[in-house]
C-alpha positions in Angstrom: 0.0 0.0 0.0 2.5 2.8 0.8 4.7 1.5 -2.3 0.8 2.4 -4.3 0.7 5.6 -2.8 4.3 6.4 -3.2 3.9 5.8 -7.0 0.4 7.6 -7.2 2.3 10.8 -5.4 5.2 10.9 -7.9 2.4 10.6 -10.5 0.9 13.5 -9.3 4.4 15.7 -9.2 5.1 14.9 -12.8 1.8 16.0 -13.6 2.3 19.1 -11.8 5.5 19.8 -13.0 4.4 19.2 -16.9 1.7 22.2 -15.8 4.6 24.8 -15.2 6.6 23.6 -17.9 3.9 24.7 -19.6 3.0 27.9 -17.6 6.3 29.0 -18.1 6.7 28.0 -21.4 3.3 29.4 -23.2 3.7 32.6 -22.7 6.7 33.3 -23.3 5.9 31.3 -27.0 3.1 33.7 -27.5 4.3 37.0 -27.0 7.6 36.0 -28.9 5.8 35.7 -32.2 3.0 38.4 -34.3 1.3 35.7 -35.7 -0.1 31.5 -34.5 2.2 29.5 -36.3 0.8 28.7 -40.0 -0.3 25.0 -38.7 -2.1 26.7 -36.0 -3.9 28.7 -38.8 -4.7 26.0 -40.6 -6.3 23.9 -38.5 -8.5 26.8 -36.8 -9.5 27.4 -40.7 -10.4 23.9 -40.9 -12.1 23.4 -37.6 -15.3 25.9 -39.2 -16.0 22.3 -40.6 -15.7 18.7 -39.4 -15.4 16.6 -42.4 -13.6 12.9 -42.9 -10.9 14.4 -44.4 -9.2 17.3 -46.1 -7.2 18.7 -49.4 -3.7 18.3 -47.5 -4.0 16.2 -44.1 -6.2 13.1 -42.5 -9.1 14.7 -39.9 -8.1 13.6 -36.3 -6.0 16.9 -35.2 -9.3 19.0 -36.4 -11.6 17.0 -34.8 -9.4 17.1 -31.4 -9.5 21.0 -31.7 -13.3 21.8 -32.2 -13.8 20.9 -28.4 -11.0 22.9 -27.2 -12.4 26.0 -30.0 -16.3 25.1 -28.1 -15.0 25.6 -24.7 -12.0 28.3 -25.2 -12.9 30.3 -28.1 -12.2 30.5 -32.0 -8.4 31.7 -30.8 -4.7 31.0 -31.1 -4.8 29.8 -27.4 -6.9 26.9 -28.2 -4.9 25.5 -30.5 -1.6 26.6 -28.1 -3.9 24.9 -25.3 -4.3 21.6 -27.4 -1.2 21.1 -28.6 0.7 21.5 -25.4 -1.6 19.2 -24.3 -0.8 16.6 -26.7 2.9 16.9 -25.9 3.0 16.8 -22.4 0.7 14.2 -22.2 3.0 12.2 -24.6 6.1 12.9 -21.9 3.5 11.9 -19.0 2.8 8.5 -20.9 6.6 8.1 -21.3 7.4 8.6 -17.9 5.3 5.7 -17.2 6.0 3.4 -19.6 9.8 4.1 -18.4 9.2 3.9 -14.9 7.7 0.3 -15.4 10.9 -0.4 -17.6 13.8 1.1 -16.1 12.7 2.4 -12.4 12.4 6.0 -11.1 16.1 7.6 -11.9 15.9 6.4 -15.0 12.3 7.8 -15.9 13.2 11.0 -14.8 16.1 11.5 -16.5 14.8 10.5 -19.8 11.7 12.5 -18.9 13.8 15.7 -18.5 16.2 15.0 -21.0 13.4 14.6 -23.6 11.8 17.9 -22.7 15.1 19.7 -23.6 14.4 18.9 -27.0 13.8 21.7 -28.6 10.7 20.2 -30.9 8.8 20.2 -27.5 9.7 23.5 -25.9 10.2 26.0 -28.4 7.5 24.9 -30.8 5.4 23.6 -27.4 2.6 26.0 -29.1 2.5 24.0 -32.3 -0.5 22.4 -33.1 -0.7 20.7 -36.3 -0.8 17.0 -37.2 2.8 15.7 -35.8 1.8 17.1 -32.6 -1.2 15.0 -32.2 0.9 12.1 -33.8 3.2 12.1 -30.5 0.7 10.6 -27.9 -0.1 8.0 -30.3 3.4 6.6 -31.0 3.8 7.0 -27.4 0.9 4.9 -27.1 1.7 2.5 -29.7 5.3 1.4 -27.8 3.0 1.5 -24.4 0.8 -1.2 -26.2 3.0 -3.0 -27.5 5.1 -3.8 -24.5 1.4 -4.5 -23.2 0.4 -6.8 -25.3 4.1 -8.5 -25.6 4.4 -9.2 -21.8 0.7 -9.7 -20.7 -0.2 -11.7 -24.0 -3.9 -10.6 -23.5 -6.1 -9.9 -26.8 -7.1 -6.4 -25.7 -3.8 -4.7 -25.4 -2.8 -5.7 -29.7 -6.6 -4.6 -29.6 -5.6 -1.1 -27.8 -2.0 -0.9 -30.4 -4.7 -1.0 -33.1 -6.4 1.9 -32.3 -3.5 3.7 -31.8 -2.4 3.0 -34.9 -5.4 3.7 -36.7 -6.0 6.6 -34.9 -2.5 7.5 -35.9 -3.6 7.5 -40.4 -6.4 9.6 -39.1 -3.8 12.4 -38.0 -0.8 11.7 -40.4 -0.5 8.8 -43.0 3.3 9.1 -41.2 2.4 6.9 -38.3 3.1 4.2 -40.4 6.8 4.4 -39.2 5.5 3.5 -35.5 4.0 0.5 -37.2 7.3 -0.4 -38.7 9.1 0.0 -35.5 6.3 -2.5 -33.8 7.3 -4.7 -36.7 10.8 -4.8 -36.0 10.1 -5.2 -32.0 8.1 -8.4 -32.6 10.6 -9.7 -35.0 13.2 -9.1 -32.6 11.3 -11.2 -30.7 10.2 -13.6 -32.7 7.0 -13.5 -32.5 6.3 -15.5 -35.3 7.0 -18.5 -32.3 4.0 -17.5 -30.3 0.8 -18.2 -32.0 -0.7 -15.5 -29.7 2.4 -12.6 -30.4 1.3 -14.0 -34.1 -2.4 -13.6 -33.7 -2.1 -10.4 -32.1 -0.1 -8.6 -34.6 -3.1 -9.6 -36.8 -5.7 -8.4 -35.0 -4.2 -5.0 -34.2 -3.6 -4.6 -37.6 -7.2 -5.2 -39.0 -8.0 -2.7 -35.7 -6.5 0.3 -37.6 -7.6 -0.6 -40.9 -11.4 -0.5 -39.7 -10.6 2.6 -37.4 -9.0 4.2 -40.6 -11.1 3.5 -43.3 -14.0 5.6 -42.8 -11.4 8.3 -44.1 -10.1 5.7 -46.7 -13.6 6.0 -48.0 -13.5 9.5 -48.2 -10.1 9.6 -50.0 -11.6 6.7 -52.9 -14.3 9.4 -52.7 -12.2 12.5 -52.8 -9.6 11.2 -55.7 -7.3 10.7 -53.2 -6.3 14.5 -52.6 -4.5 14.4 -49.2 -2.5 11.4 -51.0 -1.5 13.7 -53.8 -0.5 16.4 -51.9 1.6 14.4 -49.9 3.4 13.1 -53.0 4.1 16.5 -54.4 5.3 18.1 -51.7 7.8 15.9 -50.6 7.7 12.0 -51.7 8.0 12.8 -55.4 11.0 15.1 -55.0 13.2 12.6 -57.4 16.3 13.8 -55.8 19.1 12.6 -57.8 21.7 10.6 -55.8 24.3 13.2 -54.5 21.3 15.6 -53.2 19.8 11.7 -51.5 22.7 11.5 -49.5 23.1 15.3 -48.6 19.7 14.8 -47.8 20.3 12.1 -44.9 23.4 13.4 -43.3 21.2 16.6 -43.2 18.3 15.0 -41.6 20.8 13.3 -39.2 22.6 16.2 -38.1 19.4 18.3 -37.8 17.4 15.6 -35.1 20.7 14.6 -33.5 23.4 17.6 -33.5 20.2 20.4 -33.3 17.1 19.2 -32.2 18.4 16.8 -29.3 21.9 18.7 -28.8 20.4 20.0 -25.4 19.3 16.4 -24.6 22.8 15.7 -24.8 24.1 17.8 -22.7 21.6 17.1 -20.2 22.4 13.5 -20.1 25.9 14.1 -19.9 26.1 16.2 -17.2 24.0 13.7 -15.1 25.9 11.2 -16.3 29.8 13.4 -15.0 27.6 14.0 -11.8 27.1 10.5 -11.4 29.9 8.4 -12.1 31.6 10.5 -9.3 29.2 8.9 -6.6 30.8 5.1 -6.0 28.5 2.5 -7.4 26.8 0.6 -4.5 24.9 -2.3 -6.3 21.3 -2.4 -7.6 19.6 0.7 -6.9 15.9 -0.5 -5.3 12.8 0.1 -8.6 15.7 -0.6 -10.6 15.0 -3.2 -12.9 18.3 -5.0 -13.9 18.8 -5.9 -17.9 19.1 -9.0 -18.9 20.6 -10.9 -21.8 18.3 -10.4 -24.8 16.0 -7.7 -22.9 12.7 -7.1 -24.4 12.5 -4.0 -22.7 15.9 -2.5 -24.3 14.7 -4.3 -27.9 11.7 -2.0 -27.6 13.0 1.4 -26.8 16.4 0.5 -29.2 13.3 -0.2 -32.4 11.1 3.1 -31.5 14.2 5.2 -30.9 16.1 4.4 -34.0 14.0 2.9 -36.4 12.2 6.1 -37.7 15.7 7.7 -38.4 16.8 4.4 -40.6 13.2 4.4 -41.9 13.4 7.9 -43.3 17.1 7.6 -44.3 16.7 4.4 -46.2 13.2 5.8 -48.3 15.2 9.4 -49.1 17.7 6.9 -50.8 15.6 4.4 -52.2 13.1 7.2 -53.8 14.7 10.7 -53.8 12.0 12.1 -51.7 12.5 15.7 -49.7 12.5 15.3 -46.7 11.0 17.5 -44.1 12.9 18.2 -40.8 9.6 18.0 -38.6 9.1 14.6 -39.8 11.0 13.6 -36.8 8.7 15.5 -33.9 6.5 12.3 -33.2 9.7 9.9 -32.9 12.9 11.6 -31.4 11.5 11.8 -27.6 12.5 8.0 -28.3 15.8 8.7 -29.4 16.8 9.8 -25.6 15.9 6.3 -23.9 17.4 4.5 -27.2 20.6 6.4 -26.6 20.5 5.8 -22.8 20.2 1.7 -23.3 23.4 2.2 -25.5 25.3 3.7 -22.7 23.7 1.9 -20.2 26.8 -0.5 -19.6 28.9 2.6 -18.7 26.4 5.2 -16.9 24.7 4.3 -14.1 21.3 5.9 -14.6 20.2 4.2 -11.3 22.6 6.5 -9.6 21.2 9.9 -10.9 19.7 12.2 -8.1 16.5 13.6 -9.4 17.6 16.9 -7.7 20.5 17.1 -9.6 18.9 16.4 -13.2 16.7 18.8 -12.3 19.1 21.8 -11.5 20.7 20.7 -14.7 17.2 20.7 -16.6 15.8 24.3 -15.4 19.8 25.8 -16.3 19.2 24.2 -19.7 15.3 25.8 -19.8 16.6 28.9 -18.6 18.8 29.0 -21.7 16.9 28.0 -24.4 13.9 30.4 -22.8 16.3 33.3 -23.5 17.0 32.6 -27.1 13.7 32.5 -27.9 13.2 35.9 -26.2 16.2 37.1 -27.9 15.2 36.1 -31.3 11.4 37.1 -31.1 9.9 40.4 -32.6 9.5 41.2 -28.4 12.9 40.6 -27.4 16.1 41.8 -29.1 15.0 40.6 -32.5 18.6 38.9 -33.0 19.2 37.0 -36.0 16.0 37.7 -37.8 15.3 36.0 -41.0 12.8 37.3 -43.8 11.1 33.9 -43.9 10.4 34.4 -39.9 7.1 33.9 -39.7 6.7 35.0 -36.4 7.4 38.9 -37.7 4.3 38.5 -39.8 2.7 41.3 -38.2 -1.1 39.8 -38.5 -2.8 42.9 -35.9 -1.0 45.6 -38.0 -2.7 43.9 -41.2 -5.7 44.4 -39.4 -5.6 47.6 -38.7 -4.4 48.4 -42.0 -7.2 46.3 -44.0 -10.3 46.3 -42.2 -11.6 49.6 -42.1 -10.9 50.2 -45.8 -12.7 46.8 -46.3 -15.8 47.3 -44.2 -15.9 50.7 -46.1 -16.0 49.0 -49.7 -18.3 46.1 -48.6 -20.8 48.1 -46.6 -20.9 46.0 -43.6 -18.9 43.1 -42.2 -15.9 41.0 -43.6 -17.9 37.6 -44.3 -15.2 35.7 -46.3 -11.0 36.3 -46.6 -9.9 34.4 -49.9 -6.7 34.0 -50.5 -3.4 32.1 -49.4 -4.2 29.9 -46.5 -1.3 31.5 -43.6 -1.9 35.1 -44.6 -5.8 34.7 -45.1 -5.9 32.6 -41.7 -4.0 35.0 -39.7 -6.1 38.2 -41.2 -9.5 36.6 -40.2 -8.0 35.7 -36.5 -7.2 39.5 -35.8 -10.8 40.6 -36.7 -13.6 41.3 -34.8 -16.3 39.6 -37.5 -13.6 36.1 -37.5 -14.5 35.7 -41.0 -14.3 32.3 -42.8 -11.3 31.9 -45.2 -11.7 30.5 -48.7 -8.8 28.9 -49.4 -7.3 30.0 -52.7 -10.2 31.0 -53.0 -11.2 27.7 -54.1 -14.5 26.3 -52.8 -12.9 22.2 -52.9 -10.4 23.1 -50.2 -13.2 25.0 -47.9 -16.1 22.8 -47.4 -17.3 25.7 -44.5 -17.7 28.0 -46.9 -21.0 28.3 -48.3 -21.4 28.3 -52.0 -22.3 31.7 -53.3 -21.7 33.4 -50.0 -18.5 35.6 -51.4 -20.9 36.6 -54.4 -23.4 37.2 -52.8 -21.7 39.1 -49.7 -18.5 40.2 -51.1 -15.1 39.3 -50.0 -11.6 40.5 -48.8 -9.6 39.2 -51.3 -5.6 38.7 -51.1 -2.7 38.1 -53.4 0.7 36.7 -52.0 4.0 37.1 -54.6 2.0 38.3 -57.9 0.0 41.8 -58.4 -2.8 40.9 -60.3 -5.0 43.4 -61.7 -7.4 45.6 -59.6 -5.3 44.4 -56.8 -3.1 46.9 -54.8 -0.6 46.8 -52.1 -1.5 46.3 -48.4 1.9 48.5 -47.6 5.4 49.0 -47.1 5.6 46.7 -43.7 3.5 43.9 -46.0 6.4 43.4 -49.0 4.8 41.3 -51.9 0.9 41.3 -50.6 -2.0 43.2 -52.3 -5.0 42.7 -51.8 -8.8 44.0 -53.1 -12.7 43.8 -52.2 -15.2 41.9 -54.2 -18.3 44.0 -54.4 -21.1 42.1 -52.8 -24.6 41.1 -54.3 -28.1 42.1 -54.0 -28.5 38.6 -51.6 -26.5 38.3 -49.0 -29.2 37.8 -46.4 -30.2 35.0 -48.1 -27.0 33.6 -46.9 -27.0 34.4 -43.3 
C-alpha cells in the first residue's frame, strides 16, 4: 500500500511539474511571435467544418481541436492549449512506460532530458498533425510492450487503435508500425501463436478505425494522398542531393534538435559516475541478456531515423525536418540503453537532473526571447514567420474593407497562412476560402462571397485591380469583391 501511494504521489508531481513547464513556457511562446504558427492557422481554418478528411492532411488533429475551440474560443490559445496538451501528455505517458521499464532515476532523467528537446519547448505551441501524432506513437510502444508481456487480446486490440487513430492524424504513423514490426521480430514472435495472432488483430483494428477516411479519400480522388506526394515524396532527388539529404536529416534531429538532450544526459551522467557504485539501486530493474524491454526502446528510438534515411535513398523524396517530432523523444531512452553499460542511470539524483534541466530551460527560454519580434529581435530571417505582423494587417485592412463592402468582412480568400491569420485579428472572424477555391473549404458556403463580397488577397503576384496592403507587407496586395443584392439569403 504505501509502495501504491508512493507511485500515485510521484504521479501526481510529474503531472504538476508538466503544468509549469507549460506555464512557463506558453507565454513566453506567445508574445515572442506576431502571428499563431501557419499550422495553428490551418487547423482553426479547418475546424469551421468537421469533415472525414481534407485537401492536404487526414481529420483527427481537427476533430481534437473543435472541443477545445467550443470551450475556449475561435483563438490561437486553443490550438496553443491543445497542442501542449498533446505533448505533455506524450512525456506523461513516457514517464510511465519508463518507470515500469527502467525504475524511477531512469524515468526522470529520460523525462527531462526529452523535454530539452527543442521540438517540445520551443514549438510547445504548435499544433498541427505531428503534434497530435506524438501521444499516439507513445501509445503505440506502451501497447505493444502490453500486449508482448501480458499476451492478453485487448492490449494488440488497444495498439490498433493507436495505430489507426494515428492514419487519421498523419498517414506518417506508419513508421510507428514499422518500428512494432521490427520489435516483434526481434522477438520472434512468429513463435507464439498468440504474439502471431495479435499482430493480426491490431492490424485489421487500424484498418477499420481508418477507413472511414479511406472511403472518403476513394471518394475525394485521393487528394490528401496527392499532396503528400508533391510536396515531398516525389521530389526525385538525384543521388548526390539523396545522401546530402540524410546526413542533413541526421545532423538536424541529432546535433540540433536533441543537442540540449545531450548535454543534459551528460552532465547527469559526470555528476554521477563521481558517486561510487553501490549495487542495484531498489525500482531498478536489472537488464538481462536479450531484454525485451531494451529491444523496444532501441526499435522506437532508432528505427524512424533508418526508416526515413533508407526511403530518401531508395526514392529521392525531400524530406521535411519536422518529420522527426513524433519519434525523437525516443531517441533519448534509445541512446541511454546504448550507454547503459557505462552510466549508471540508477545512480542519478533527481535533484540534480533537475538543477541541470531548469539551467538548460533557462537558456533556451532566453534565445527565444532574444530572437522574437518582443525581445532583441537577434538573428532575424525574412522567412520568420513569427514577424508576420497579422494585428498591423488588421488595422491596415479592415476599415478600408468594411468601407467598400458596406458592412462586415464575411469571407477572406486568398493564401491559407496570410488569409488565416487576417480573419483571426478581426472582430467579425470571417471564414477563409482557401485560394479562394471552394474544394479546399467545405465551410464555406457556396455563393456566400458573391453574394456578400469578399476581402480578397494576393501573395507574390499583383494581379489586376489588386493593390498593395503597404510597405511593412512586401509582396501582398490585396482587393474587395463588391457584394450582391443577396447576402441575407446567406446568413
Amino acid at each position: 500500500m504505501g509502495a501504491m501511494r508512493a507511485a500515485r504521489l510521484e504521479g501526481w508531481a510529474i503531472g504538476v511539474g508538466l503544468l509549469v513547464f507549460a506555464l512557463c513556457w506558453l507565454p513566453l511562446l506567445d508574445r515572442g511571435a506576431l502571428a499563431p504558427p501557419t499550422d495553428n492557422i490551418e487547423q482553426l481554418t479547418w475546424v469551421r467544418s468537421l469533415e472525414w478528411g481534407y485537401y492536404k492532411h487526414p481529420p483527427l488533429p481537427t476533430w481534437l481541436l473543435w472541443p477545445v475551440v467550443q470551450l475556449l474560443g475561435w483563438s490561437a490559445w486553443a490550438t496553443y492549449v491543445a497542442g501542449a496538451a498533446c505533448t505533455l501528455g506524450a512525456f506523461a505517458l513516457l514517464w510511465r512506460l519508463m518507470r515500469e521499464l527502467r525504475g524511477r532515476a531512469y524515468a526522470m532523467t529520460a523525462l527531462l532530458a526529452g523535454l530539452c528537446v527543442t521540438f517540445y519547448n520551443g514549438r510547445l505551441y504548435f499544433y498541427n498533425h505531428e503534434i497530435v501524432l506524438i501521444p499516439l506513437v507513445v501509445g503505440c510502444a506502451a501497447a505493444c510492450w502490453k500486449a508482448y508481456t501480458t499476451r492478453r487480446i485487448g492490449w494488440w486490440l488497444a495498439l490498433g487503435v493507436c495505430l489507426g487513430l494515428g492514419a487519421l492524424a498523419k498517414y506518417q504513423v506508419a513508421v510507428a508500425g514499422v518500428a512494432v514490426l521490427v520489435f516483434w521480430l526481434s522477438q520472434r514472435g512468429w513463435r507464439d501463436p498468440m504474439q502471431g495472432f495479435g499482430l493480426q488483430v491490431a492490424g485489421l483494428t487500424a484498418l477499420a478505425v481508418f477507413s472511414p477516411h479511406l472511403v472518403w479519400l476513394a471518394a475525394n480522388d485521393f487528394e490528401s494522398v496527392g499532396y503528400a506526394m508533391s510536396s515531398s515524396l516525389a521530389a526525385s532527388l538525384p543521388w548526390p542531393a539523396r545522401a546530402q539529404e540524410v546526413v542533413r536529416w541526421w545532423g538536424d534531429q541529432l546535433l540540433n534538435r536533441a543537442m540540449p538532450a545531450w548535454v543534459l544526459l551528460g552532465a547527469v551522467w559526470l555528476l554521477a559516475r563521481r558517486r561510487p557504485c553501490r549495487g542495484v539501486v531498489p525500482g531498478s530493474p536489472v537488464a538481462a541478456s536479450g531484454d525485451p524491454g531494451r529491444a523496444l526502446l532501441l526499435a522506437f528510438g532508432f528505427t524512424p531515423l533508418v526508416f526515413v534515411s533508407t526511403m530518401t535513398l531508395a526514392t529521392g523524396s525531400h524530406v521535411q525536418l519536422h518529420w522527426g517530432t513524433p519519434y525523437l523523444l525516443f531517441a533519448v531512452p534509445a541512446a541511454m540503453e546504448l550507454l547503459r553499460g557505462r552510466a549508471g542511470w540508477g545512480r542519478v539524483r533527481p535533484r540534480e537532473a533537475a538543477a541541470v534541466f531548469m539551467l538548460i530551460q533557462v537558456l533556451l527560454m532566453a534565445r527565444v526571447e532574444l530572437t522574437s519580434p518582443a525581445g532583441a529581435g537577434l538573428a532575424r530571417r525574412a522567412a520568420d514567420w513569427r514577424y508576420f505582423d497579422s494585428q498591423a494587417l488588421a488595422h491596415a485592412l479592415h476599415g478600408r474593407a468594411t468601407q467598400a463592402l458596406g458592412g462586415p468582412v464575411r469571407v477572406i480568400s486568398g493564401p491559407p497562412a496570410e488569409a488565416g491569420a487576417l480573419a483571426l485579428r478581426l472582430p467579425e472572424q470571417p471564414l477563409v476560402l482557401i485560394d479562394g477555391q471552394l474544394r479546399f473549404s467545405p465551410w464555406v458556403p457556396p455563393g456566400l462571397a458573391a453574394a456578400c463580397g469578399a476581402l480578397e488577397l494576393s501573395m507574390n503576384a499583383h494581379p489586376p485591380g489588386y493593390e498593395p496592403v503597404g510597405a511593412g507587407f512586401p509582396g501582398l496586395y490585396w482587393r474587395v469583391l463588391p457584394p450582391g443584392a443577396a447576402c441575407g439569403a446567406n446568413d
